[in-house]
N, C-alpha and C positions, 0 to 999 in steps of 0.2 A: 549196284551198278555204278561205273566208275561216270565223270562227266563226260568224259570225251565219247564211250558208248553212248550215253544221253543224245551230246550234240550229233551223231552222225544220224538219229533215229530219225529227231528231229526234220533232219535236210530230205532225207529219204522225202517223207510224206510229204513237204513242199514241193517236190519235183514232180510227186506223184499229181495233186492238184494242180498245180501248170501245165498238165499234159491234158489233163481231162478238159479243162479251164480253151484250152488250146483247140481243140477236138468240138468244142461244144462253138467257139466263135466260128471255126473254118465252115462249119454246118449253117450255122447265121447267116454269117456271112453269104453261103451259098443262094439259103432263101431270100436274101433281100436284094440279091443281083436277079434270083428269078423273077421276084414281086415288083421289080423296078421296069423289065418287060414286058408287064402288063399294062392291059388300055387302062384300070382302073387310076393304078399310079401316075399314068399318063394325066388323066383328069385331074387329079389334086394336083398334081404340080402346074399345071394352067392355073387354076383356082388362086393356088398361096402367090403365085405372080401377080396376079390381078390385084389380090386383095392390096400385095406389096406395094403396087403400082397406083391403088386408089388412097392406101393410108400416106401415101406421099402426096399426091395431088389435093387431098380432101379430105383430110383426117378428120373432121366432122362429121362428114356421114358414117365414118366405123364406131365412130364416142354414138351415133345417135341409134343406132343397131341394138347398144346395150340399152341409150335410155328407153327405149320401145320394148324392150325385153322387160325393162322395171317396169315401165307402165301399163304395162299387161298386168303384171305381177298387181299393181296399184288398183289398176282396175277390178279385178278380182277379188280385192280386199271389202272394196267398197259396196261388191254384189253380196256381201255377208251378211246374216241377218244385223249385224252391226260391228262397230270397229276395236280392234282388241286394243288391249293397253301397248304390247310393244309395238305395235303396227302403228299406233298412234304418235305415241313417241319417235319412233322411228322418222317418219312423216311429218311432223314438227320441227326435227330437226334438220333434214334435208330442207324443208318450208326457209329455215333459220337462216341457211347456207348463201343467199344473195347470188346463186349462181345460175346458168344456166338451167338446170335442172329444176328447181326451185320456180325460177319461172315459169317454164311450164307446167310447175304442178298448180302454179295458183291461177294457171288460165284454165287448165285443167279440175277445179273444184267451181271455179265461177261459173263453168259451163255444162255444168252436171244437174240435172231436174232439180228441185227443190228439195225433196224428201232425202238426196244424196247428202245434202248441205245440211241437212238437219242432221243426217247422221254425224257428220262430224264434228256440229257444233256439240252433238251430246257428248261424244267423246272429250274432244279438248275438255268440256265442264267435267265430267265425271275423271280424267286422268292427269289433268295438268292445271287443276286449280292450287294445285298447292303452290308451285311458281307461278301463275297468275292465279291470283284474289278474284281478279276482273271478269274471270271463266266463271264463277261460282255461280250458278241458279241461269246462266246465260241463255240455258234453250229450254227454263221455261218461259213458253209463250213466244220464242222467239220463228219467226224474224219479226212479227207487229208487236209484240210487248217488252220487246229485249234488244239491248242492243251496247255496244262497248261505248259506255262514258268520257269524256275527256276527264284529264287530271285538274280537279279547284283544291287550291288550300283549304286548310280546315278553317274557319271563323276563327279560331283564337288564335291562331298566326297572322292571318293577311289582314285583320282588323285594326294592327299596332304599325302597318308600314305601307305604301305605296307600291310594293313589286305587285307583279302582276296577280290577277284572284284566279280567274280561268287560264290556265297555264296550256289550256288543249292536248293534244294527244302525245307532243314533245314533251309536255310534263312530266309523262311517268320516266325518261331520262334521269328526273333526278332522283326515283326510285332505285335507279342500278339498272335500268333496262337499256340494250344496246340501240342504235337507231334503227336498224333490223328490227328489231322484235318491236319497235314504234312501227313501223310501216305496216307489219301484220296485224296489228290492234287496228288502224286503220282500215286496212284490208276486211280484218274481218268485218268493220261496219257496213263495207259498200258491200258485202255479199248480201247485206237485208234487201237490196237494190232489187225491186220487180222491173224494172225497166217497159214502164208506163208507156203505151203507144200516145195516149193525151199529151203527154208530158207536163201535167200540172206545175211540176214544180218549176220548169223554164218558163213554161206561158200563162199559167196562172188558170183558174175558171172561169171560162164564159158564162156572161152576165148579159142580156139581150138588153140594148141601149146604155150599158155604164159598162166601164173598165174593167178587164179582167180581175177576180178576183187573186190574189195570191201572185205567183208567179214572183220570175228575177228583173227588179227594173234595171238590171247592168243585161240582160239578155244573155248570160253563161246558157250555155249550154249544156244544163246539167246533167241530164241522164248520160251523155259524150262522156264528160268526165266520170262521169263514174264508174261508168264501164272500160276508162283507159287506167281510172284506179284499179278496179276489181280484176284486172289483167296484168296487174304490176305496173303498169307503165306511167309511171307515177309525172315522169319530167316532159311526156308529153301531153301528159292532161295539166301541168301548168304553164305549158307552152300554150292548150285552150284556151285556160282561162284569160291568161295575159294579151292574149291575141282582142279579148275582146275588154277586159276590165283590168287597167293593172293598179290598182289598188289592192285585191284580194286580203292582203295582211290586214286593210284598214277595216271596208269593210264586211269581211268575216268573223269581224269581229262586234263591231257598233250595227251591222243592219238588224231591224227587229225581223230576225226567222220563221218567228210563230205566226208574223203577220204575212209572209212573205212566199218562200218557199216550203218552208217545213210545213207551214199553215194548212197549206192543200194536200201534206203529203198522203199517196193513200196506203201509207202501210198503216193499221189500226191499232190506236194505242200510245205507240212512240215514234213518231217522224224519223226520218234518218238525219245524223248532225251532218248535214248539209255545210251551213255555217263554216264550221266547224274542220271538215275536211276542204272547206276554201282556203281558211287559213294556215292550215297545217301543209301546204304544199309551197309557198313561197318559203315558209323557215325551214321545211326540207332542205328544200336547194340551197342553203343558207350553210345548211352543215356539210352535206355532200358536194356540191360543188362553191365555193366562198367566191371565189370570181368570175361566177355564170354573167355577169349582166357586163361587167370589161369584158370578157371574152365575145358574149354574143355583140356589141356595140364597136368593137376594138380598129373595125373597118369602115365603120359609121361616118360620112363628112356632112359635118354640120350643114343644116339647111342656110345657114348666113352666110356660109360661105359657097357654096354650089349656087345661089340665087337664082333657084329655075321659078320657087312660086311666091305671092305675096307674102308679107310680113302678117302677122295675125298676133292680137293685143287683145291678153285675157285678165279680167279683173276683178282680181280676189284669189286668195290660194287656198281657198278650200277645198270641200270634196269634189264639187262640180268644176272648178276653175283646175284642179290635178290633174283629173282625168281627160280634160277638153283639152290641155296641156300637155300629155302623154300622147294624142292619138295625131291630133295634127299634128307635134313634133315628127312622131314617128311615119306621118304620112307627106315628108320633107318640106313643110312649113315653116319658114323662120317664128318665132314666139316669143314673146317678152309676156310674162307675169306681173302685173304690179298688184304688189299688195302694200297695204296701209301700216300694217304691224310691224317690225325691228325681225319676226322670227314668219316664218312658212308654214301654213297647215290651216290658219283659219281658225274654225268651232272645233276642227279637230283639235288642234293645241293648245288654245283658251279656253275651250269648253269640256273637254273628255280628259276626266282623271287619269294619271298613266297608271294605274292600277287597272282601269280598263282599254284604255289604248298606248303603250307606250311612244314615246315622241321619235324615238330611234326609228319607227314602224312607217312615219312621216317622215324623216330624213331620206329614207331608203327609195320611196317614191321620186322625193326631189331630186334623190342622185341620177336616178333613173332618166328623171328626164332632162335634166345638166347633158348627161351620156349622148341623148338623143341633140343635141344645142341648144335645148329650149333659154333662156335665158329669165335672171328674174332680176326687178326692183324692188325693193323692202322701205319702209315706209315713204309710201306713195299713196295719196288720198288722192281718186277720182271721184269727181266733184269739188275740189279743193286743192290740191296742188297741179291736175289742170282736168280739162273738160274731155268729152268725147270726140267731140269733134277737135280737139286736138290733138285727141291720139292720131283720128282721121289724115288731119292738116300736114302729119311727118310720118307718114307714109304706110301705115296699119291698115290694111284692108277691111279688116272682119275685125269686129272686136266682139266677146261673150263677157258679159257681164255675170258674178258669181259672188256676188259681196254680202250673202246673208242677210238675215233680217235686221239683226239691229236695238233699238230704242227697248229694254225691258221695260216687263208691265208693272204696274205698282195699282194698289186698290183704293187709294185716297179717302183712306180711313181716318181718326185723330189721332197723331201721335208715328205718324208713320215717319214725319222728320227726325223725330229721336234718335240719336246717335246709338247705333247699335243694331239698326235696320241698312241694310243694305240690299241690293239686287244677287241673286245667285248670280249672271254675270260679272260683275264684279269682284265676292268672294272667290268666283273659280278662274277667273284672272286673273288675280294677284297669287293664287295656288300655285295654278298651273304654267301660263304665260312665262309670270314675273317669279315664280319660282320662290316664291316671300315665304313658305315652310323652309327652307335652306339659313341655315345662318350667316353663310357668306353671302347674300343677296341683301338688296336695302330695301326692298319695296313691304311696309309693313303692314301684319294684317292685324286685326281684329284681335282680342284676347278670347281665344276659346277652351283654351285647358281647365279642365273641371269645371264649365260654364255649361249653365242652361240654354240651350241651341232648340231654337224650333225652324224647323221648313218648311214655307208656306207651297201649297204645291201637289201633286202627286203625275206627274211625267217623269222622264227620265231623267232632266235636265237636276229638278227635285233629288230622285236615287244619288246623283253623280255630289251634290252640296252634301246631305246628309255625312255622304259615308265618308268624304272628304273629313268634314266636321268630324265625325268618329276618330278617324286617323290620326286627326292634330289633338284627342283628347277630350272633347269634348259631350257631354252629354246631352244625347240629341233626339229629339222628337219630329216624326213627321206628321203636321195639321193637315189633312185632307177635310173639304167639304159634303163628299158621297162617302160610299161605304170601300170598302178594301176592292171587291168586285170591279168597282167602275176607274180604278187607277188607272191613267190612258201608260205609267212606267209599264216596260217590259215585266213581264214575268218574274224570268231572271235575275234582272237588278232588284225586284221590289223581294223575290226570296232571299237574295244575300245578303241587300239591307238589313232583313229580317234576323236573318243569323248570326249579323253581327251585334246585334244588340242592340239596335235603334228601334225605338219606339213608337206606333203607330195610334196616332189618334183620329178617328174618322168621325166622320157629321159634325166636325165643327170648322168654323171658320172665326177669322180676327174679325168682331167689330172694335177695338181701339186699342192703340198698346199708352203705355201709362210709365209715367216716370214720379220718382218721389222732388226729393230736393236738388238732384242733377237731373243736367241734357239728355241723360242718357237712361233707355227702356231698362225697366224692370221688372214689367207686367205685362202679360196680352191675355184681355178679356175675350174670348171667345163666344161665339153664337151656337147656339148647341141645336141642331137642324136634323132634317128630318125627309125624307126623298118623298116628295111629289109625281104628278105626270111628266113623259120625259119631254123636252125639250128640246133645238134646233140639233143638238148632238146626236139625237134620239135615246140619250142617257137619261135616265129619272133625275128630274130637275132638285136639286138643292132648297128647300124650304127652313126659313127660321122659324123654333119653334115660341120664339120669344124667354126663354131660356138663356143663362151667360152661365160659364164659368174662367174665374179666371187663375190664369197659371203664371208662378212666375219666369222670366227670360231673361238673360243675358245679351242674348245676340238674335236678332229674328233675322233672315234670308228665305227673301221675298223669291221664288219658282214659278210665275205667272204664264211666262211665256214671253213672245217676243212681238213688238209692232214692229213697221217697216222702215227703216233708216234713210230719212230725205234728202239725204246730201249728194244719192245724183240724180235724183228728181228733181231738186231745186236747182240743180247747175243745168237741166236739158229740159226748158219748156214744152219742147215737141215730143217728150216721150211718156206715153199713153201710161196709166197706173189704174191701177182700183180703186175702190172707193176704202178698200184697204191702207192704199196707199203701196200696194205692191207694182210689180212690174207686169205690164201686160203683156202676155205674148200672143199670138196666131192660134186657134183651135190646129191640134195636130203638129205643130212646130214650136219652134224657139226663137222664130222673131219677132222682136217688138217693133215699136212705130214707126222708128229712127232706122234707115234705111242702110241695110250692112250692121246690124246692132243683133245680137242676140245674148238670150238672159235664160234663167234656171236658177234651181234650188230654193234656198228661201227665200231671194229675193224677189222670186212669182210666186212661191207658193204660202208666204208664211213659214210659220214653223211645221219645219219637215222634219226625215230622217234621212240623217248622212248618203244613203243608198238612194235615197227618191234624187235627192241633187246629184251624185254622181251619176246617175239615170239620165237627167237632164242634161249634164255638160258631156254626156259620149254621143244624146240625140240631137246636140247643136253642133259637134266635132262631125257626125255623118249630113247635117246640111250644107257645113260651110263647105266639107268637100265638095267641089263641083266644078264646072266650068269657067275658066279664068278669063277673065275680056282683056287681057293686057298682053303687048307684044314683051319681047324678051330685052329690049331696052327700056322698057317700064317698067318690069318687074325689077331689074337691075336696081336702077334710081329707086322707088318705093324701098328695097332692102337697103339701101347705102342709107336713105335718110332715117330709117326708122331705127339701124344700130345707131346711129350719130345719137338720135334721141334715148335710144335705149344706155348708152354708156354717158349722156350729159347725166341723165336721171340718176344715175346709181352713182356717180362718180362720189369719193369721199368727201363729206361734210366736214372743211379742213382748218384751224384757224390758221387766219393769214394775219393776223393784226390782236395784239392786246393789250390796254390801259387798267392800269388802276386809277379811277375817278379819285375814292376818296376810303375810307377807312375800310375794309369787307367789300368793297362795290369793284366790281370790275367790269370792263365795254371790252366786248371782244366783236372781230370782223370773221364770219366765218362764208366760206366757199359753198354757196345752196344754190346754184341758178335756176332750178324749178322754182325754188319759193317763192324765190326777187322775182322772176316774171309776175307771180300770178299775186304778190303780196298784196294785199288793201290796208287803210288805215282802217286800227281795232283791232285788229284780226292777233291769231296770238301761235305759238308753236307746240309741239310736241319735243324734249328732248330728254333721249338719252345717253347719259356720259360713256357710260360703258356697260359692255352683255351683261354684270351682274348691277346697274345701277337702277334706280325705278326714276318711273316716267313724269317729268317737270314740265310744267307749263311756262313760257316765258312770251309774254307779248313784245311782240316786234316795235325795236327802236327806230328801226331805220334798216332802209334797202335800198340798192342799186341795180336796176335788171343787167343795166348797160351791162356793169364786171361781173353780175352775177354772183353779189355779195348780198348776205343780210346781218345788221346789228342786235346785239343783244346786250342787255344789261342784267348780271344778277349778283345781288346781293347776299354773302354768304351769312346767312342763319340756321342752318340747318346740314348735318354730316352731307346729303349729297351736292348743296350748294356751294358749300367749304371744296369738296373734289372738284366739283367744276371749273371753280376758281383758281384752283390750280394745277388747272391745267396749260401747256405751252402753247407759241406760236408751233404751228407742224404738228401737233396732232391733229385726230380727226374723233367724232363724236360716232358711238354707234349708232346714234340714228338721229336725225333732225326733222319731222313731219308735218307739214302745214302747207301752207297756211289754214288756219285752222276758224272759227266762229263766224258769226256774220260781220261783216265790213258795218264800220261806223254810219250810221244815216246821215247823210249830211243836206243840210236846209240851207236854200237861201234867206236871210233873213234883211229886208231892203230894211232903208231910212237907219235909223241914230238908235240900234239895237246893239246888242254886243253877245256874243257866247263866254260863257264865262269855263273855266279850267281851271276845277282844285285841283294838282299833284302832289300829292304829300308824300315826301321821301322818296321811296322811289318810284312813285307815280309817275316822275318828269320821262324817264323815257317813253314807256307807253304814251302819254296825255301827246308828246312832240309831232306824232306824224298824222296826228288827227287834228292840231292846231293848225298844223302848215296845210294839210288838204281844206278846211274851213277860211284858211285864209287867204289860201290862191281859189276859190269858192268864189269870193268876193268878198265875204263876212268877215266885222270889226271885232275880235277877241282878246276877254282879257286872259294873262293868267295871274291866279294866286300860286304859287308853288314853293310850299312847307319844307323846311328843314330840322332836324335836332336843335342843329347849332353848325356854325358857321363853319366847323372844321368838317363836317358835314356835305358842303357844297361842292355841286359839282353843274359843270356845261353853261356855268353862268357869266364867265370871266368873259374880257373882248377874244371877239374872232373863234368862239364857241358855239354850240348850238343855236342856244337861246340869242346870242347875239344876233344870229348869223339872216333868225328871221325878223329880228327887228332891223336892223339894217336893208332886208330886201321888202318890206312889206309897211317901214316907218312906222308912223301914224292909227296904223291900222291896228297894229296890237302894242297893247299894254302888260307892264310887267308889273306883279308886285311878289314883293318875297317878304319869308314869315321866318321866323327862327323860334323853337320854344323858349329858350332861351335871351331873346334879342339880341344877341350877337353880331345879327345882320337883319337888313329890312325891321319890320315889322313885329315887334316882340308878341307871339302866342301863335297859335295854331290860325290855320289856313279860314275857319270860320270865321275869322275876325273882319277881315277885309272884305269876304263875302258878308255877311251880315251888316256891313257899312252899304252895300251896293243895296244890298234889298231894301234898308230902310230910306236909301234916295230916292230910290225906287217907288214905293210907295209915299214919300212927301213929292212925287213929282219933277223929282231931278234925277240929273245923271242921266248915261246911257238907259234902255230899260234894257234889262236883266233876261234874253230871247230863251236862253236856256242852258242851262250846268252839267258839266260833265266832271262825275267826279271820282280821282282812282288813286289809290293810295291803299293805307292799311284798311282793312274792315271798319273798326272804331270808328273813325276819320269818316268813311263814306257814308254811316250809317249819321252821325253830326251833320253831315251836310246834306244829305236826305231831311231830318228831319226839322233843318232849318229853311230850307226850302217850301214844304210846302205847306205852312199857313199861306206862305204868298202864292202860292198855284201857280210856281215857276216849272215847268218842266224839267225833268231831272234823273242823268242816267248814272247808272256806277256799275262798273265795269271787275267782272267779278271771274276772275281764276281760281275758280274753287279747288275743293279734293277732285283732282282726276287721277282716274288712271288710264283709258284709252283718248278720250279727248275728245271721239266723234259719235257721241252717243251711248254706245254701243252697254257700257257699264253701268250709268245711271247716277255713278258715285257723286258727279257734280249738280245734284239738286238742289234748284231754290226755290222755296215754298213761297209763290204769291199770291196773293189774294184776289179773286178778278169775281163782279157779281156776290161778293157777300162769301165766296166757296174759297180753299183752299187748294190751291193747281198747282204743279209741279211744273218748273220751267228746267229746262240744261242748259248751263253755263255756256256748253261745247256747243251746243246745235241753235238752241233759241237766240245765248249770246253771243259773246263776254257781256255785250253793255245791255242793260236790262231795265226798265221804267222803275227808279229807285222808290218810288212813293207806293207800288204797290206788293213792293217784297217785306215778306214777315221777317222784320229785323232778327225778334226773338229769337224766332226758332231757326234762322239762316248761322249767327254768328256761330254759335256754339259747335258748329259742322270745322269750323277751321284749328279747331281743339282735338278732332276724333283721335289723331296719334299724335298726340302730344307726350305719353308716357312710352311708347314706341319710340318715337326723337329721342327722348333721353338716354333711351338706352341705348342708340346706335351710336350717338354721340359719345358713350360713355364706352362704350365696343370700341371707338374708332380713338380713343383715347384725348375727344376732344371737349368730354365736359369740362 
């Protein structure tokens, strides 16, 4: 067959199919013009209008037609004798999806009976442990014996460095898990949630006449949150918590749980992490939303500047002084902060390793309440750079006191002077605060690399030096006196101690540490003891069995606990204390004696937990709200004067004036007007040059309130005395803090007496403004005042210091000058001329000798102490020890007197600077001015200035 036959075949039977094709539509066609005349067709075409008409108005309700169709579907899954692998999966991952849907499914499992939840926890463990580990064994026993863990490092990682150890439930992030599948691990903890009609774990158990047992002393509302968690609603359950406690990051992380809320929990077994899911909702929003607290503040006008209510003046920035900070800000209260420290945070920052609270965690508060206006001053001692009532005086309505406890303990054993003994305050000051683990910081610590470290101790304060001590290297033992059982540490801390390798020895305690041929411990003899009947704690009392052994030490760090810091007791006669020496408040309240005055934390309670003070400073924040008795031009004036005070105090600490005296010596005039107000002669300063420099004591040369100037002289021997010194007119110091010890006692002393004044070298400043108060006194004084050698001298030329009070006061003071050298004055040391005075003294001539004041190098004071007192001259020496905070608070400045035949521990900061020289153990005092002297060298040798 030819093609063109083919193709004609071809066309045929396509024409034939178009016809039929044709025939077949025309008949369609037909029916669906009939089927279009029916009422049926009628109906559906109203119908797809409607639907058209609602999926444009509210396309929601047709999306939610399907999800109701799934969740049928879900439901029926869950009526099965149990959940299959894809259905699980399935469901997991929808769970995953952060969406709508998702949501509803985890409202929809939260509220499903129990035995629902059990089934799906068996599934997730049985089909999805292999992408979570964490599934594995989870339902058995669960919800009371099972429950999702937060993420801790292993001990052999977090043992060599300071990041955080409890990383919480954000932790497993850095497993590869998205923030999604963190919120479900979460999620699934609060599904343990019985949602308790008691509600133990918010209000704790009733105890018939004492306090609730248990419970949250911040009042969260926790079953609330946990059912806005267990509902997804993750940002309005820390919109709860914050409404009532905004700390949450802090403490969620330091409050003891066990004691607390978890303590009463009543699921049996394992508490729910409470804690835990506190803090894991603040560093939520941290990820998900970064600028939740600008956004939520962003409208916020400062209470200082609205001036509808009084000014309120909080003191101390710790846990209690944060949060009484946070609520009256936010309840439109103008607020100044002062705190004493260079940095914000309190015990939180000086006291808690950032391995367990990092410092960023306490920034984040402060920012918070900057946002709100709160305002702060940084080193500001109340009690010492001014009083209460002069917060009062410049316009502060309310002040809450929040300054901690204070003074560590120490057990005034033999040998506890020894260099090498310190206060856990101290050690975790200079850690933590001063940052002295960093090599770019100056403040030095302790050598504890590959050193024998003991902690005396077993609270948490103990855990937090230990593991410290681990970190930096060192090998460390904790001495407890009871047995493991009766440790008041957390759980917690006391198991991760444990897993990092530290040490525990129990039933023994130091009776005396021991040194060989150096100042410094190389032994502590232990008491090897034995538990008796319990005691005031109602713990089994500690008994010696007369029994010792002893171990050898490197470093002992003393964890006793804390007494109560006098320094604003002793500035406010009228305010009530215990025989603690704590603060006494009101049964049921937060005032104390002092009228408008309210207190908390450890400063009433002793040593607390961060949680029990923040407790206290939100139940003084809901007293002080209340009824205002002042019209609206009062409340004006009180805010105008109290900023005026709030920006004199904080103002930069600036120099305006710098001489060099004489070879290293420099006088500088710096910008303080708190200090010059409240300065006394004696009294001495706090300074730091700069945020990485460590903290120097400098006694005050000289002050003016009038310009709101104070003097200072320092003598560069040392890397950060050298920075000091060269520093310019126009800068400003990061922190200047004082006036700082007790003010000079000053005696009239009538008739033909004299006060005498050794100043060796650079004694002449300090001894200058205690001459001149003794001399406008009325009292005839001499001075001796020592120099190297002539090129040495300084303030002695006409129309200088020393002139300047011999010329206003003549007659009345005497001058004599010493040179070792004889260069000038008197050839030898300051001894000399004094020792000419006591022996006229005793043949009956001469002025007589009332009493010696003497300040110079150590050497020097300890020569004129001990020439003194065969003649039973009274005699003080003024002593600037090792400090590092100044006001107690570290212990570092101990000087071992002897008072009664015993051995007593005085402080430099709080008992002195000037101290009854005849009763201080020279011995065992000097050798403390040596503790880093191999530390200088190095920094020195860092700083390229050996």
């Amino acid at each position: 067959m030819s093609a063109e036959t083919g193709t004609a075949a071809e066309a045929e039977r396509d024409l034939d199919r178009y016809r039929q094709a044709a025939n077949a539509l025309e008949t369609t066609q037909s029916e669906v013009e009939e089927l279009e005349r029916t009422e049926a067709f009628d109906v559906f075409q109203k119908q797809l209008g409607l639907l058209r008409k609602r999926l444009l108005s509210n396309p929601q309700s047709v999306r939610q037609m399907f999800v109701d169709d799934g969740m049928q579907a879900i439901v029926w899954e869950f009526k099965q004798d149990e959940l299959g692998p894809e259905f699980t999966r399935t469901l997991w991952r929808l769970l995953t999806r952060d969406d709508d849907m998702s949501a509803l499914l985890l409202r929809f499992i939260w509220n499903v009976p129990l035995k629902f939840k059990r089934k799906f926890i068996v599934a997730i463990d049985r089909y999805l442990s292999d992408r979570y580990p964490m599934f594995k064994g989870l339902s058995q026993g669960w919800p009371g014996q099972n429950g999702i863990p937060p993420y801790i490092r292993s001990p052999e990682e977090r043992a060599r460095d300071f990041e955080l150890v409890n990383k919480g439930y954000l932790g497993y992030m850095d497993l590869g898990y998205s923030a999604r599948e963190v919120d479900l691990l979460v999620w699934l903890e609060t599904l343990r949630d019985k949602q308790c009609e008691d509600k133990a774990c918010e209000l704790g158990v009733p105890r018939p006449g004492r306090e609730p047992k248990g419970g949250c002393p911040v009042k969260i509302h926790i079953p609330e949150m946990l059912q806005l968690v267990g509902t997804g609603r993750f940002r309005e359950a820390l919109g709860l918590i914050e409404s009532l406690n905004p700390l949450p990051d802090v403490t969620g992380r330091v409050c003891p749980q066990e004691l607390q809320c978890q303590g009463v929990c009543t699921l049996s077994g394992r508490p729910l992490e409470i804690g835990q899911l506190e803090w894991f909702l603040p560093e939520r929003e941290k990820i998900v939303r970064p600028n939740a607290d600008a956004e939520r503040w962003k409208n916020w006008t400062s209470p200082w500047a609205k001036a509808e209510k009084p000014p309120i003046a909080v003191v101390g920035s710790g846990p209690a002084g944060l949060i009484n900070a946070y609520l009256l800000s936010s309840q439109g209260f103008p607020v100044t902060v002062f705190e004493a420290f260079h940095d914000l945070g309190g015990v939180l920052r000086y006291g808690i390793p950032e391995f367990r609270l990092p410092n960023t965690l306490i920034d984040d508060v402060v920012r918070k309440i900057r946002l709100l206006g709160g305002r702060f001053v940084t080193n500001f001692v109340v009690g010492k750079t001014a009083t209460i009532e002069d917060l009062k005086d410049n316009g502060f309505w309310r002040i809450f006191v929040g300054t901690g406890a204070g003074l560590p303990r120490f057990m005034n054993v033999p040998g506890e002077h020894l260099l090498g003994v310190m206060s856990a305050n101290e050690f975790l000051t200079r850690v933590n605060l001063m940052q002295a683990r960093r090599d770019d910081y100056e403040t030095p610590l302790p050598e504890v690399k590959d050193k024998n470290i003991i902690v005396i101790g077993g609270g948490n304060t103990a855990m937090d030096a230990a593991r410290t001590a681990k970190r930096l290297g060192g090998i460390v033992t904790i001495v407890y006196r009871r047995t493991q059982s009766e440790m008041p540490a957390r759980v917690e801390e006391l198991h991760h101690a444990l897993e990092e390798g530290i040490a525990l020895k129990v039933l023994r305690a130091p009776r005396a540490f021991e040194s060989e041929k150096s100042a410094h411990v190389c032994h502590a003899v232990l008491d090897v003891m034995e538990l008796g009947p319990p005691d005031a704690s109602k713990r089994r009392a500690p008994v010696a069995t007369g029994k010792t052994e002893t171990i050898p030490v490197d470093l002992v760090i003393m964890a006793l606990g804390n007494d109560s810091n006098p320094l604003i007791k002793n500035s406010e006669p009228d305010l009530k204390t215990s025989k603690w020496g704590t603060i006494t408040v009101d049964g049921g309240s937060q005032k104390t004696s002092l009228d408008g005055v309210y207190s908390g934390g450890d400063a009433t309670r002793g040593g607390a937990t961060a949680v029990l003070a923040a407790g206290d400073g939100q139940a003084a924040a809901r007293e002080i709200v209340g009824d205002i008795p002042f019209s609206k031009a009062e409340i004006e004036d009180m805010v105008e004067r109290a900023s005026h005070y709030t920006d004199l105090a904080g103002a930069p600490q600036t120099i305006l004036k710098k001489a060099n005296l004489a070879e290293g010596i420099v006088e500088m005039r710096i910008r303080s007007p708190m200090i010059a107000k409240s300065a006394r002669a004696g009294q001495f300063v706090r300074v730091l040059p700069t945020p990485r420099g460590e903290l120097i004591p400098l006694t005050l040369a000289d002050w003016d309130e009038k310009a709101g100037t104070i003097d200072l002289v320092i003598q560069a021997v040392g890397a950060s005395s050298i920075g000091i010194n060269a520093m310019e007119v126009g800068e400003a110091f990061t922190g200047i803090a004082g006036p700082l010890g007790q003010p000079s006692k000053l005696h009239r002393y009538e008739g033909d007496q004299t006060v005498v004044f050794c100043a060796g070298g650079l004694g002449l400043p300090p001894v200058y403004p205690i001459l001149r108060s003794h001399l406008k006194l009325g009292n005839h004084a001499t001075l001796i005042s020592g120099f190297r050698t002539k090129g040495a001298l300084f303030w002695t030329e006409a129309g200088e210091r020393v002139d300047g009070l011999q010329k206003e006061f003549g007659d009345r003071l005497r001058v004599i000058y010493a040179t070792n050298d004889g260069t000038f004055g008197v050839k030898g040391f300051v001894t000399g001329p004094l020792e000419e005075l006591l022996k006229e003294n005793a043949e009956g001539k001469g002025r007589k000798v009332a009493e010696v004041i003497a300040i110079g190098p150590p050497l020097m004071m300890r020569a004129v102490s001990d020439l003194t007192k065969p003649y039973g001259v009274p005699t003080v020496a003024s002593l600037n020890a090792i400090m590092v905070d100044a006001t107690g608070m570290c212990g570092a400045c101990m000087v071992p007197v002897t008072i009664d035949g015993k051995m007593v521990r005085k402080h430099a900061c709080i008992d002195g600077p000037e101290l009854d020289s005849h009763i201080i153990d020279w011995d065992k005092f000097l050798p403390r001015f040596l503790q880093f002297k191999e530390q200088e060298k190095a920094s020195m040798a860092k700083h390229g200035l050996a």
